[in-house]
Steps between C-alpha positions, in 0.01 A plus 500: 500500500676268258636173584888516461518169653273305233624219342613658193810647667685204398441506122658907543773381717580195283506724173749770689744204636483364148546848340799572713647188493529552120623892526775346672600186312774647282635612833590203709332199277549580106315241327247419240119561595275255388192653353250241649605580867235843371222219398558279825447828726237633337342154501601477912337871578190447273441147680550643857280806358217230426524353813448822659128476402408198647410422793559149645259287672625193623415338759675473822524128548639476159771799579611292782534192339706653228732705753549142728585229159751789389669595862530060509611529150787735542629462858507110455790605155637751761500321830396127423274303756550858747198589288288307694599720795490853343148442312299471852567792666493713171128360483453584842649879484216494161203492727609709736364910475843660416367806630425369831827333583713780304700576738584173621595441126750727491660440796540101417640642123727694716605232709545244214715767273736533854487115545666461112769702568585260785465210284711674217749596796578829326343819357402531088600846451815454674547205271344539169619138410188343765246635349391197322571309821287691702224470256350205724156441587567649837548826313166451248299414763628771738447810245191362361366531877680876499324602212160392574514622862695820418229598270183419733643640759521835266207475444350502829753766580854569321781470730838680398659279802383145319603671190844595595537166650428292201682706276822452716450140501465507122805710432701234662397248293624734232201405219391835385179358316338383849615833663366667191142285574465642826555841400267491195213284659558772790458768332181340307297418802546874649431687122142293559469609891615821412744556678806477314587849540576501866725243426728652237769538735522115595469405137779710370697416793471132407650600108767666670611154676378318181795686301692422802424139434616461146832730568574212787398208267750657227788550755454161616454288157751364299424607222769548223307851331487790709163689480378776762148528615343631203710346237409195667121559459519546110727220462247308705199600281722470154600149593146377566372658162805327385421119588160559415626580183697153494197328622306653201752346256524186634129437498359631201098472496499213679688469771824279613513327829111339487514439892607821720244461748567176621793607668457758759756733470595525091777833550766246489392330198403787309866645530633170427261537169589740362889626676614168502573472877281443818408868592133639700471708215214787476279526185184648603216342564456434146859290429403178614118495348720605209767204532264239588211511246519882289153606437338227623603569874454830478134549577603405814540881556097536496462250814753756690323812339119327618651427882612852513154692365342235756665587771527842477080504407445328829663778718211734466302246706718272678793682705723226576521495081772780517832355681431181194457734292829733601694173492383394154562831311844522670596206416385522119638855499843297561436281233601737256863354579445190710426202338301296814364246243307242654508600850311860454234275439393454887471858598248530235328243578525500854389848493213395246378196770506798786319725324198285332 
């Protein structure tokens, strides 16, 4: 039986999202396409492509002390001298067996995603203004935990209960690309148990409430356009095609910014880039190798193509490969809008150090 789930899905998915994204320019974004945004995702696909072939051996010690000088790194720009709190117990949960203490995982993500809504004293999709503020490290820490638990826990035995119960917590944070995670790394882990059919019902049911979602965020926003649900998915997919056409311009072969990854969330200075204003703007995974160096960062794309094939070749012998696995693709799937440039870096790497 063929592999729908291979690593390739993301060059097909990125080419469609790209492809429509154009169809639909002259619609809601008229403007004029620069013909080396073609070259740069050629370049992108045939560099993940590459890295589909390899397969990484690294070893573990090294793995760890990569993941524990970035997680320093980044949380000290984020959180100053609290990094020296949040870097132990991340080390810790690292040696742990994930599978083991699943469900006590995703019971603590559960509990930490309830505590931020105390701490943020009101509820995101209520109040589409907070969701920056409730982006704390309460909230990273506590779906982090979700995910990892959620998806060892499936794969010991899938639970439409833990499912339902996650997703509801999700929906009220009102981010539809972590909602979208737990569908798609769902639905991942159960195509390679084989048992995704008997769940059709839950997954379709979960859509359902995921249209639900985006009708409440649009009744809810302030927004000065008025799109409906569908409208509002072209326009979404037009726009990112759009800035990554910007981002193409502004670079040229080699690149503009020369420094994106030492800050650890770059959305906000990519829009500010190239729209002029502080905005978490989405340009695929490919803007801000793009903006920061042009083709020099962009054989980047072979280290997430490698982590992938690695991954994904380990799960014929080593179970407790698939939930990292289901995670990794997800998220990457995603990435065809998202732009999670520097910070994807730790679930690959994270899963590579689990794995090896």
């Amino acid at each position: 039986m063929k592999d729908f789930f291979n690593p390739n899905i993301f060059i097909f998915t990125y080419i469609l999202f790209v492809f429509t994204g154009l169809i639909f320019k002259t619609r809601y974004l008229d403007y004029s396409l620069n013909p080396l945004i073609f070259f740069y995702v050629f370049c992108g696909l045939f560099c993940f492509y590459i890295g589909t072939k390899i397969n990484l051996k690294i070893k573990k010690e090294y793995i760890l002390f990569i993941i524990l000088v970035l997680l320093f790194y980044y949380s000290f720009i984020l959180y100053s001298y609290y990094a020296f709190l949040i870097v132990p117990p991340i080390f810790f949960i690292l040696k742990l067996d994930f599978k083991k203490y699943s469900k006590l995982f995703y019971f603590l993500g559960v509990a930490l995603l309830i505590i931020n809504f105390i701490y943020i004293r009101d509820i995101p999709l209520f109040n589409p203004d907070l969701r920056r503020k409730a982006l704390t490290v309460i909230f990273v820490c506590g779906y982090s935990l979700l995910y990892i638990g959620f998806n060892f826990q499936t794969l010991k035995k899938f639970s439409p209960k833990l499912f339902i119960l996650a997703f509801f917590i999700l929906f009220l944070y009102g981010y539809r690309t972590y909602i979208l995670i737990l569908i798609l790394s769902t639905a991942i882990i159960l195509y390679y148990k084989k048992e995704i059919k008997s769940n059709l019902w839950l997954f379709v049911l979960a859509l359902i409430f995921f249209i639900v979602l985006n009708i409440a965020f649009l009744s809810f926003t302030s927004q000065k356009w008025k799109l409906d649900f569908l409208n509002l998915i072209f326009y979404r997919i037009s726009y990112t095609v759009y800035v990554l056409n910007l981002i193409v311009e502004k670079s040229g072969f080699f690149g503009y910014y020369h420094g994106l990854w030492l800050h650890p969330i770059t959305g906000d200075i990519v829009g500010k880039i190239v729209l002029g204003y502080e905005h978490n703007t989405t340009s695929t995974i490919l803007g801000p190798l793009i903006l920061d160096f042009g083709i020099i960062e962009v054989p980047i794309m072979i280290f997430f193509g490698s982590v992938l094939a690695t991954v994904r070749k380990k799960m014929k012998n080593l179970k407790r490969a698939v939930p990292y696995y289901s995670i990794l693709l997800s998220i990457t799937l995603l990435c065809v809008e998202i732009s999670p440039i520097p910070l994807i870096i730790f679930p690959y790497l994270i899963a590579l150090y689990k794995i090896s």
